[in-house]
Each structure stands twice: as structure tokens, then as C-alpha cells.
MOPAC internal coordinates of N, CA, C and O (Angstrom, degrees):
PM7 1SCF
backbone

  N    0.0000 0     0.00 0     0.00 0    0    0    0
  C    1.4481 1     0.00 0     0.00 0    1    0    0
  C    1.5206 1   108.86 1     0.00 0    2    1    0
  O    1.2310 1   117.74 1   -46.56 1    3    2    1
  N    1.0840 1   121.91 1   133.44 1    3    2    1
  C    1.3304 1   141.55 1   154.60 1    5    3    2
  C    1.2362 1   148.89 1   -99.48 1    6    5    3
  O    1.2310 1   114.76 1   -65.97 1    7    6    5
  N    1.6089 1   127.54 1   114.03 1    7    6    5
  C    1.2867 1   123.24 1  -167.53 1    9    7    6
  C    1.3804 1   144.80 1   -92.30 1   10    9    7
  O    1.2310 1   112.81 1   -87.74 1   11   10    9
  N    1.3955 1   131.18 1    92.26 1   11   10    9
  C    1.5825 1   130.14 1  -149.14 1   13   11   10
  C    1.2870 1    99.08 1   -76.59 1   14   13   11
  O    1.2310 1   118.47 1   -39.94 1   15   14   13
  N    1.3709 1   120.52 1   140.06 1   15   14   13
  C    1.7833 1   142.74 1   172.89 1   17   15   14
  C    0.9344 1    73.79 1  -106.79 1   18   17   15
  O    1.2310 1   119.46 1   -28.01 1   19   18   17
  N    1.8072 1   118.64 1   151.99 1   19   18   17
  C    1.3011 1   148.21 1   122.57 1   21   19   18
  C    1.0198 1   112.94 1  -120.50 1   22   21   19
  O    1.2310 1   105.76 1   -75.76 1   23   22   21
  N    1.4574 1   144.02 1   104.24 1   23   22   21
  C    1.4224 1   138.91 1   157.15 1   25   23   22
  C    1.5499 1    99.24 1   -75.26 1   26   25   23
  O    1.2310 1   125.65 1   -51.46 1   27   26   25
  N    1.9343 1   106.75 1   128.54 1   27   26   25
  C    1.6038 1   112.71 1   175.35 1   29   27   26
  C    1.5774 1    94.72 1  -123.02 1   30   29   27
  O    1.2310 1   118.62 1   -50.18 1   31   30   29
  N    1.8413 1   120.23 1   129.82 1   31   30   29
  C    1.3344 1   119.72 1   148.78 1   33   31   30
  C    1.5368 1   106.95 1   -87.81 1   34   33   31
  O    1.2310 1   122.84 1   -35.78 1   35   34   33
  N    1.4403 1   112.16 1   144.22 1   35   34   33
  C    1.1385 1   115.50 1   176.29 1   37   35   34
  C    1.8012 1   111.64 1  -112.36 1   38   37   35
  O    1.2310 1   123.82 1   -10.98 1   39   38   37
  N    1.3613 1   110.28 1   169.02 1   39   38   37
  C    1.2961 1    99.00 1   167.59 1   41   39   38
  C    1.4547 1   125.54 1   -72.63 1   42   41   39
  O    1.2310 1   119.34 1   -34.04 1   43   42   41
  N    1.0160 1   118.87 1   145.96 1   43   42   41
  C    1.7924 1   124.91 1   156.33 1   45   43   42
  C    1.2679 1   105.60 1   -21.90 1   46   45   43
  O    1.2310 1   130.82 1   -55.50 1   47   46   45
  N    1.5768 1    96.73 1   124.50 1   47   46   45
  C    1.8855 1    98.12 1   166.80 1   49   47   46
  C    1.5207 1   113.67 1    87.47 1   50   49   47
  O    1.2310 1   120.12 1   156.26 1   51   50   49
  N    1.7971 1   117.38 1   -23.74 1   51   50   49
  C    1.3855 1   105.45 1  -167.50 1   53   51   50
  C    1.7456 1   113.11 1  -107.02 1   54   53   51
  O    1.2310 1   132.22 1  -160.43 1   55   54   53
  N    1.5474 1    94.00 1    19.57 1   55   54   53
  C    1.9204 1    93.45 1   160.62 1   57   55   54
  C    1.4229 1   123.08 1   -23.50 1   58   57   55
  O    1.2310 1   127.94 1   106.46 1   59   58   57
  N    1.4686 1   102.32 1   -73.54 1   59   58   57
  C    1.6226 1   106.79 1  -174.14 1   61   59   58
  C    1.4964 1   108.28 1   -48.19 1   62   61   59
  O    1.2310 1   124.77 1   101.67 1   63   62   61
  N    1.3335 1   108.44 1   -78.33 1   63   62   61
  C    1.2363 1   119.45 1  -169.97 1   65   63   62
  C    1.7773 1   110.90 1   -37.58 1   66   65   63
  O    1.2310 1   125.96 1   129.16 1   67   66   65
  N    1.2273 1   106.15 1   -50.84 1   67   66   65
  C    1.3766 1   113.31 1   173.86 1   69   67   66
  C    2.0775 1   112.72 1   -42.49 1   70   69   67
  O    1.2310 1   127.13 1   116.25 1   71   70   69
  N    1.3745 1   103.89 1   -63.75 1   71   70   69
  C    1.0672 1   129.25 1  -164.77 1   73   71   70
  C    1.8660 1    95.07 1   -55.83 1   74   73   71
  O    1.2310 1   123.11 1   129.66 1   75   74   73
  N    1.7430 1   111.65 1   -50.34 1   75   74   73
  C    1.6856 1   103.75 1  -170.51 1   77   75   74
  C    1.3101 1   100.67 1   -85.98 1   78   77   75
  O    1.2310 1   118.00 1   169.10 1   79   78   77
  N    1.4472 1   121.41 1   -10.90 1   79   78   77
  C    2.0135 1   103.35 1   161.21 1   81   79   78
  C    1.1713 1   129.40 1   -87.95 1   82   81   79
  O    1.2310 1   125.37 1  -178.14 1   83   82   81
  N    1.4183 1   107.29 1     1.86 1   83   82   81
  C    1.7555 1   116.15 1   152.15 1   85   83   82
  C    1.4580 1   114.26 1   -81.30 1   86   85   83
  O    1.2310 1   125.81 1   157.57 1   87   86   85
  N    0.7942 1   106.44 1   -22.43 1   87   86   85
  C    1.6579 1   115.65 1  -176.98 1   89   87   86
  C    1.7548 1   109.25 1   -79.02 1   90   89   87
  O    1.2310 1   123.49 1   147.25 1   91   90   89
  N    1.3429 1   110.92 1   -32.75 1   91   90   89
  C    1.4139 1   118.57 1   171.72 1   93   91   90
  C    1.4020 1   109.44 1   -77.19 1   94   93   91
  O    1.2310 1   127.73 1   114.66 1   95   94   93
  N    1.5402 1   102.73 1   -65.34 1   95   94   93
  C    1.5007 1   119.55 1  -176.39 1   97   95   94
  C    1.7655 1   109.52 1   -43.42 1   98   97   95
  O    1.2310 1   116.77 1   123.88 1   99   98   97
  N    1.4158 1   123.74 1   -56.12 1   99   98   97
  C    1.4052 1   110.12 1   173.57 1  101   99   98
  C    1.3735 1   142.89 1   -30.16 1  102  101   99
  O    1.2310 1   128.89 1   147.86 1  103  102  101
  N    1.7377 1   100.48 1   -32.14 1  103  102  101
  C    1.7100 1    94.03 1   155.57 1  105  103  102
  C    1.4244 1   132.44 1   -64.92 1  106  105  103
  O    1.2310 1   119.53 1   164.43 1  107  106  105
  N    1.4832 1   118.50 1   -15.57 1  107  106  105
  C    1.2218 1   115.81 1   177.02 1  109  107  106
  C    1.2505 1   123.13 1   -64.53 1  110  109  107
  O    1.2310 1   126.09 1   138.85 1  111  110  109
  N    1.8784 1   105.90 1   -41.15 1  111  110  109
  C    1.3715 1   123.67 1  -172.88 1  113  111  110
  C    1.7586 1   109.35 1   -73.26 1  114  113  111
  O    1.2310 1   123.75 1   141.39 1  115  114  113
  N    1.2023 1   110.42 1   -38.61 1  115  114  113
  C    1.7914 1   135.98 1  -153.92 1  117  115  114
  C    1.9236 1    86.81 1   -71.01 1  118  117  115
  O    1.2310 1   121.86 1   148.84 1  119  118  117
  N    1.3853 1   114.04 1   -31.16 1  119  118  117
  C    1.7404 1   126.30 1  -162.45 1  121  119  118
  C    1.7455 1    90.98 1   -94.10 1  122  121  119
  O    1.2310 1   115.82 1   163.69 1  123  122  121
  N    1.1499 1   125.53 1   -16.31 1  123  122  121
  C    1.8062 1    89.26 1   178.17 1  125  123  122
  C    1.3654 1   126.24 1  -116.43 1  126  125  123
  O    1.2310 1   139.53 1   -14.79 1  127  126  125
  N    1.0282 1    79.72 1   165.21 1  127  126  125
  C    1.9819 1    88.21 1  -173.15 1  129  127  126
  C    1.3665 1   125.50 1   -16.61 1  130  129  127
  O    1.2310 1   102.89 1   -66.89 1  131  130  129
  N    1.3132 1   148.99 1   113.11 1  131  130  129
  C    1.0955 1   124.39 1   176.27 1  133  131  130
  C    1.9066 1   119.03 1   106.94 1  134  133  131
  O    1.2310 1   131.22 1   151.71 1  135  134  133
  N    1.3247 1    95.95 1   -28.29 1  135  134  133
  C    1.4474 1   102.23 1   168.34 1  137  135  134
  C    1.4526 1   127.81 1   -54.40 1  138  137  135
  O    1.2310 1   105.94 1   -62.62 1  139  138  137
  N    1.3534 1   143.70 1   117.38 1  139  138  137
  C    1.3311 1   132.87 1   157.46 1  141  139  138
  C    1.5736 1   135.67 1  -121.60 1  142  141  139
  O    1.2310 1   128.81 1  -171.56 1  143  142  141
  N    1.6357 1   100.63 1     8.44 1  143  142  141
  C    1.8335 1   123.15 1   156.55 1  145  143  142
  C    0.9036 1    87.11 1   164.27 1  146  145  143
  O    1.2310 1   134.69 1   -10.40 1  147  146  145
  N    1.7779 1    89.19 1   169.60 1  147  146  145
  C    1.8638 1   107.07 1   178.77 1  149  147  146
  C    1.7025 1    69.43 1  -158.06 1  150  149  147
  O    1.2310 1   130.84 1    -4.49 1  151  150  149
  N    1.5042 1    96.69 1   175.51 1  151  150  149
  C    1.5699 1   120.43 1  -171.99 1  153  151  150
  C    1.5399 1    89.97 1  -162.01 1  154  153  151
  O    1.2310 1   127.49 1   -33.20 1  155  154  153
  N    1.4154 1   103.19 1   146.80 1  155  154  153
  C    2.1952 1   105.09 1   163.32 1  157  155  154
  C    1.4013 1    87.95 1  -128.40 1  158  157  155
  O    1.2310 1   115.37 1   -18.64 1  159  158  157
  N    1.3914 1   126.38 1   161.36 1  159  158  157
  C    1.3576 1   147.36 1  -172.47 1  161  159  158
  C    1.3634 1   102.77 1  -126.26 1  162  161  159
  O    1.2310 1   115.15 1   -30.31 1  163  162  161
  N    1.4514 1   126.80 1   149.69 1  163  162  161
  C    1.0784 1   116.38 1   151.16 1  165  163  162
  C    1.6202 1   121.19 1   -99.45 1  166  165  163
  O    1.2310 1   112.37 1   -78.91 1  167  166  165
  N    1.1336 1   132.00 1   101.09 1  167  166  165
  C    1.8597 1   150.90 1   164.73 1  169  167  166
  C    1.8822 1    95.38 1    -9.01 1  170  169  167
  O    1.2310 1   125.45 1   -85.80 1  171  170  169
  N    1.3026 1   107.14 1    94.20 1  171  170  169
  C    1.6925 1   116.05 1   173.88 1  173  171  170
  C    1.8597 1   115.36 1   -52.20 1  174  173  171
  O    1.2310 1   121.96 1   144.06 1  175  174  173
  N    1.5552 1   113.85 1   -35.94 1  175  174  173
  C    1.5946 1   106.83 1  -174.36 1  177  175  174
  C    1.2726 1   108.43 1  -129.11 1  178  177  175
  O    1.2310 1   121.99 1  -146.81 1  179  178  177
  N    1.9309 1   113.80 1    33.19 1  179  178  177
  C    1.2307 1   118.17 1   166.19 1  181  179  178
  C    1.3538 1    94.59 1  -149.49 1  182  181  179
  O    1.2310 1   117.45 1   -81.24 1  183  182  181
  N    1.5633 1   122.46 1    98.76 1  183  182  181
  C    1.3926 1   121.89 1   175.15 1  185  183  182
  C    1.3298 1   108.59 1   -51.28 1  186  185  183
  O    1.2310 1   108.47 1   106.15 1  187  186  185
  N    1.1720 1   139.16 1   -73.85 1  187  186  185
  C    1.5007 1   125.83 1  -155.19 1  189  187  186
  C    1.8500 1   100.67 1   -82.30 1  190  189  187
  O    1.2310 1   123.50 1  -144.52 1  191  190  189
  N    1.1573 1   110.89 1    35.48 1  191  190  189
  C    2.2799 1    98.80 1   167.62 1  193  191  190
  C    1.8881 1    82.63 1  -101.50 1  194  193  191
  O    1.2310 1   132.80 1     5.63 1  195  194  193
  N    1.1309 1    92.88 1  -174.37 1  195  194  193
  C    1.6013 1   135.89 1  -164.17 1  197  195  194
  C    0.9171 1   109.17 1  -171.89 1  198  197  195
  O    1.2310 1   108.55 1   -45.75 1  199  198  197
  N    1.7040 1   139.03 1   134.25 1  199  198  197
  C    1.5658 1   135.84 1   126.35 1  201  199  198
  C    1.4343 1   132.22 1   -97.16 1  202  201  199
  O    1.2310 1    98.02 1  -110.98 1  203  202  201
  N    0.7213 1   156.87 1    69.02 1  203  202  201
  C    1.6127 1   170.09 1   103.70 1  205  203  202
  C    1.7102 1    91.46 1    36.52 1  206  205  203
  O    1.2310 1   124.77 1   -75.74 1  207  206  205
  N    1.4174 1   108.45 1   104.26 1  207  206  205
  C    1.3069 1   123.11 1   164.32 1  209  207  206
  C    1.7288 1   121.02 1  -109.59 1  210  209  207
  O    1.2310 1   118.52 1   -56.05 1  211  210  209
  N    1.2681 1   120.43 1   123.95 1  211  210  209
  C    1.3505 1   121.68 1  -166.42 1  213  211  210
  C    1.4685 1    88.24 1  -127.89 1  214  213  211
  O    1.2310 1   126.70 1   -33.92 1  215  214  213
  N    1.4056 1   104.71 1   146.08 1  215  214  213
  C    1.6480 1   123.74 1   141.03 1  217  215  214
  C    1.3283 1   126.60 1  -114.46 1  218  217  215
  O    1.2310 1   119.61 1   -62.80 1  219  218  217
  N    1.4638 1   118.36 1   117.20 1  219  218  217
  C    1.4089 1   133.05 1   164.33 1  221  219  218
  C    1.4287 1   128.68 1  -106.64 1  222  221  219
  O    1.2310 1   122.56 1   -39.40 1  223  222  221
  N    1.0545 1   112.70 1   140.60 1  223  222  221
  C    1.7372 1   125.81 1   179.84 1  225  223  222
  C    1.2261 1   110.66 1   -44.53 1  226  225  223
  O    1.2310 1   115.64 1   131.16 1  227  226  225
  N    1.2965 1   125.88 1   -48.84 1  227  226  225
  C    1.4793 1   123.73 1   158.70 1  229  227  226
  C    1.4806 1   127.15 1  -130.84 1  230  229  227
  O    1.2310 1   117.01 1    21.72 1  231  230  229
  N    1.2801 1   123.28 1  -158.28 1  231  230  229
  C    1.6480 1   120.29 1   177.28 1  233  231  230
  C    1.4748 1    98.53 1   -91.96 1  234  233  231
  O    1.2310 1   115.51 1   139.49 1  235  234  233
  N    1.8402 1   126.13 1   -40.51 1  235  234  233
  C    1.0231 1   109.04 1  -164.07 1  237  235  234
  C    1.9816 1   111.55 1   -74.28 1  238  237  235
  O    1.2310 1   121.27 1   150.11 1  239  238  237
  N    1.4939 1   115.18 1   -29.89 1  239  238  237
  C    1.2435 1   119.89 1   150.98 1  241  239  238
  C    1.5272 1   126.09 1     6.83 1  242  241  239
  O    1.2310 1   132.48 1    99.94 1  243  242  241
  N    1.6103 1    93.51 1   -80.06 1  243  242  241
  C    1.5445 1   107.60 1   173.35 1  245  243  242
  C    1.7858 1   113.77 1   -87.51 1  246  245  243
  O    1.2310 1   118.01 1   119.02 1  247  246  245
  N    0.9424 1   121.39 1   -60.98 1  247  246  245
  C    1.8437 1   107.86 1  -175.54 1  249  247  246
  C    1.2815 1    97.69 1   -53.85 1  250  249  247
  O    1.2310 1   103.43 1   110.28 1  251  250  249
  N    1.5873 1   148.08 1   -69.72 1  251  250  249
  C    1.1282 1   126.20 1  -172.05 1  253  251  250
  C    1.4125 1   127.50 1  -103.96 1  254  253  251
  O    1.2310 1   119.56 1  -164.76 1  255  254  253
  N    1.1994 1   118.44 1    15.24 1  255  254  253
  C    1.4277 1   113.18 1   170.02 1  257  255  254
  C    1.6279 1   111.35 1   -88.88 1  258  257  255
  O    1.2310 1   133.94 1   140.48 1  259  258  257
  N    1.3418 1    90.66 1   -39.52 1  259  258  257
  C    1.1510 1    89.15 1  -162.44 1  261  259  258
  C    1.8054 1   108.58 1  -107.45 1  262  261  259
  O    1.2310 1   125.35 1   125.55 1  263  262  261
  N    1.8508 1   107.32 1   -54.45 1  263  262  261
  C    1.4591 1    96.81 1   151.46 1  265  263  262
  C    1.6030 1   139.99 1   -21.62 1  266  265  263
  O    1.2310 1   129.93 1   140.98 1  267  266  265
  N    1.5243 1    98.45 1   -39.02 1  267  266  265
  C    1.6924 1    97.08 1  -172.71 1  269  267  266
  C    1.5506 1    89.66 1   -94.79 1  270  269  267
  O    1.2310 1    98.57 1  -166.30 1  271  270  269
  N    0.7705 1   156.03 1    13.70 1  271  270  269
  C    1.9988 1   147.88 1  -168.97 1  273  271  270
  C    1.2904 1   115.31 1  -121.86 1  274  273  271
  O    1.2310 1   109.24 1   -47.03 1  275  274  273
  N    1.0167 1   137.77 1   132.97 1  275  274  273
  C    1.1334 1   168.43 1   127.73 1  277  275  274
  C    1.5461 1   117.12 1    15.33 1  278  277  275
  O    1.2310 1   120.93 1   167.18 1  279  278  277
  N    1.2379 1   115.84 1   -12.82 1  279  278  277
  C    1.3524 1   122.54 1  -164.18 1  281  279  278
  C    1.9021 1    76.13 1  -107.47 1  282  281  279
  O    1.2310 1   121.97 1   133.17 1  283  282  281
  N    1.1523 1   113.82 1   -46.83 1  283  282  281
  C    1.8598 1    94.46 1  -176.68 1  285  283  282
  C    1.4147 1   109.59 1   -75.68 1  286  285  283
  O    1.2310 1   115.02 1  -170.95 1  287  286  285
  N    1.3025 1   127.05 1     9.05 1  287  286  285
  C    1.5012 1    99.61 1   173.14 1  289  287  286
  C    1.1643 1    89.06 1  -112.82 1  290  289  287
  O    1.2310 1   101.09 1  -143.92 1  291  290  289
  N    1.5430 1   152.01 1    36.08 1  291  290  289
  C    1.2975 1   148.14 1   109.48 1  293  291  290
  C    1.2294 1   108.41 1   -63.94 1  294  293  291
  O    1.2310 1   114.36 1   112.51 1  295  294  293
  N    1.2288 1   128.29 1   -67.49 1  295  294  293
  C    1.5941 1   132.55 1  -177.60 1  297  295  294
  C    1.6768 1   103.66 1   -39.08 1  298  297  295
  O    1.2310 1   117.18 1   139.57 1  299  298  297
  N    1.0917 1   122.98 1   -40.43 1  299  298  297
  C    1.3234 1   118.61 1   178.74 1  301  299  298
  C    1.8250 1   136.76 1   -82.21 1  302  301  299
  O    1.2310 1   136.35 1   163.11 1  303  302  301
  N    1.9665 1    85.95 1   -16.89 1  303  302  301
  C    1.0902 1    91.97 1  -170.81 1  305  303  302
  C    1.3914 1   105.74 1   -81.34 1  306  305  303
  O    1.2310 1   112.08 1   167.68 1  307  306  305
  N    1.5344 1   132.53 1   -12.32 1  307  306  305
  C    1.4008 1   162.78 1  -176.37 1  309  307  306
  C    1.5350 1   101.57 1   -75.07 1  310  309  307
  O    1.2310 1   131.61 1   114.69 1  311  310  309
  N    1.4386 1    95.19 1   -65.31 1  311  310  309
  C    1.7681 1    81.85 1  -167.41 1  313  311  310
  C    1.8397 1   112.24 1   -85.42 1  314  313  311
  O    1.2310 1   125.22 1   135.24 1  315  314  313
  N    1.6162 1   107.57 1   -44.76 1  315  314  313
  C    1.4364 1   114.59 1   170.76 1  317  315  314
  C    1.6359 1   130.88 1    23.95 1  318  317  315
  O    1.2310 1   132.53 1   102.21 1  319  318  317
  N    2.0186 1    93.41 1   -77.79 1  319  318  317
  C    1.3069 1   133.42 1  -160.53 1  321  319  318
  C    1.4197 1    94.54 1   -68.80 1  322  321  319
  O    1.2310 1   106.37 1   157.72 1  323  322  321
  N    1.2446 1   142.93 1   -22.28 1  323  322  321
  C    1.3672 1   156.55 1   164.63 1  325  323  322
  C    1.2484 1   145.49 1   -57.02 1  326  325  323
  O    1.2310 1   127.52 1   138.79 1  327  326  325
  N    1.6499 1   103.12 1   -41.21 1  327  326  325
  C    1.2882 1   139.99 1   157.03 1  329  327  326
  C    1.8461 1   121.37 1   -57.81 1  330  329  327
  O    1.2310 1   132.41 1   -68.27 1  331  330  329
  N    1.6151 1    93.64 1   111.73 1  331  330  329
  C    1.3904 1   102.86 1   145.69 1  333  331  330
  C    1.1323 1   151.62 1   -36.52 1  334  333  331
  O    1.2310 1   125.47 1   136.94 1  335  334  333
  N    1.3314 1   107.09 1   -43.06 1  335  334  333
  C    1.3132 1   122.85 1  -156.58 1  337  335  334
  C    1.7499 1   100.66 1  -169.30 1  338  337  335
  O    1.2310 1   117.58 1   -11.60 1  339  338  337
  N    1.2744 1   122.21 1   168.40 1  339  338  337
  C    1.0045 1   131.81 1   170.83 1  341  339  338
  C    2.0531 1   101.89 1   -60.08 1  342  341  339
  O    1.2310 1   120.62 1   -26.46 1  343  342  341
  N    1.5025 1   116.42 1   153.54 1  343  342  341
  C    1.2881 1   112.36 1  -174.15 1  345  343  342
  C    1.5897 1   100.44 1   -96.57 1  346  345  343
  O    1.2310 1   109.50 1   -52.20 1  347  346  345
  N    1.2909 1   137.29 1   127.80 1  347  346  345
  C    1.5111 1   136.36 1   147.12 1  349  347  346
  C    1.4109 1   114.47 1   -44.62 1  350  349  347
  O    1.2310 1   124.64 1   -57.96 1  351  350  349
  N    1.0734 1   108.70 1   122.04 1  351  350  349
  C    1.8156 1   119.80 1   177.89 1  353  351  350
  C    1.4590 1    97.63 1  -146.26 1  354  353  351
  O    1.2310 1   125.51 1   -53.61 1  355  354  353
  N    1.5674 1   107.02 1   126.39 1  355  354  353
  C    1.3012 1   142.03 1   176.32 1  357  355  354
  C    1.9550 1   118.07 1  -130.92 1  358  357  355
  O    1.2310 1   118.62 1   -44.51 1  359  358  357
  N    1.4722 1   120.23 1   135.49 1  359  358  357
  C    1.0081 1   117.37 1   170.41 1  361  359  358
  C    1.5314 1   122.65 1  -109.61 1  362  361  359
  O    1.2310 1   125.66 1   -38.38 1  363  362  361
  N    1.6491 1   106.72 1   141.62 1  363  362  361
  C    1.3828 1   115.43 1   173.93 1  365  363  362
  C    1.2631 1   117.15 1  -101.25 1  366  365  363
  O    1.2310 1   119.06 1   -30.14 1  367  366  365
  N    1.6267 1   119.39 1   149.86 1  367  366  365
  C    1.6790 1   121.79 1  -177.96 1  369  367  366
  C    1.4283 1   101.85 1   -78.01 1  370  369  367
  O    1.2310 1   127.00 1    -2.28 1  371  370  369
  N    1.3780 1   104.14 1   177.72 1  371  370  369
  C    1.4319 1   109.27 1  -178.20 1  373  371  370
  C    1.7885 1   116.25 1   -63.70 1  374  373  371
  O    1.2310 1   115.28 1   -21.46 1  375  374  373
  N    1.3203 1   126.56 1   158.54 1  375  374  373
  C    1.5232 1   136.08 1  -164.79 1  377  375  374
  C    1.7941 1    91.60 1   -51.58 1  378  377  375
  O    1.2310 1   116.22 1   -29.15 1  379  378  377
  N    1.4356 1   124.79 1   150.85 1  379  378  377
  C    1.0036 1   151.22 1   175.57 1  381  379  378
  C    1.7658 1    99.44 1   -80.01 1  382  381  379
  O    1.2310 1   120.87 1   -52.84 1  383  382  381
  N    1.1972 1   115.94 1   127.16 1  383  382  381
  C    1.3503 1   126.99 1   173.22 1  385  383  382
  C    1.6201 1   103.95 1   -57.39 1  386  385  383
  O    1.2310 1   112.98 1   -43.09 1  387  386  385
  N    1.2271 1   130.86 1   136.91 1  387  386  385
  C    1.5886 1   122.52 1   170.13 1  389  387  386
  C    1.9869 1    94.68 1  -137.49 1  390  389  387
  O    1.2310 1   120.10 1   180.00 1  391  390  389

């Protein structure tokens, strides 16, 4: 299992809007290969951050299953317009045995 970070700044003012095109956009992500949850947060002492947490079956899952398909350039065309800045996305390996 693999864990997708996305840190998203959004613009000023576009909470809502932000917040109900994740709410649309999640079917795109929730439909591909490899998906098994995601969650977005809203950032408590930075109104406009977000983190968008996903779990996928693997890394290639998300960069090319789903990165290269058609279902993210809907998913993107939804959230995009929202965005500050380009989003930081980093992946984690599976949970550490303790």
C-alpha cells in the first residue's frame, strides 16, 4: 500500500467552491484502479492549505493509472480553477511494523 500527500493552497475566498469540487471530483479518483480511500482535511492555522490523503495498491496505480487517464483531467478540471499554486504531492511506503 501506498500513501499519496497532496498539499493544495487555494485561492482566497474559494473554500466552498474548493471543498464542493472535491466532493464531485472524488468519483473520479474513488473509480480507478488501485484506489482504496483518500480523505482532504481542511489546514486549522492556514485557511486556504488542504491535504488530500489517498491510499493506493501501488505507486504505479496513481502516476499512471490514474495520472495518465482521463478520469484526472476531469478530476482536475474540477478542482484546478481553485488552486494557488501548483499542489506538492509526495509518496509514502507502506506503515512501518512497530
Amino acid at each position: 500500500m501506498i500513501l499519496e500527500r497532496a498539499n493544495f493552497t487555494i485561492k482566497p475566498g474559494h473554500a466552498r467552491e474548493f471543498e464542493e469540487a472535491f466532493r464531485q471530483a472524488r468519483a473520479y479518483i474513488a473509480r480507478a484502479r488501485g484506489f482504496i480511500r483518500c480523505e482532504m482535511r481542511a489546514c486549522i492555522e492556514r485557511e486556504n492549505d488542504y491535504v488530500l490523503l489517498v491510499e493506493w495498491e501501488t505507486l504505479d496505480d496513481h502516476m499512471r493509472g490514474f495520472r495518465e487517464s482521463a478520469d484526472f483531467q476531469e478530476w482536475r478540471a474540477l478542482m484546478g480553477p481553485h488552486f494557488a499554486g501548483a499542489p506538492d504531492v509526495i509518496h509514502y511506503e507502506a506503515p512501518l511494523a512497530v
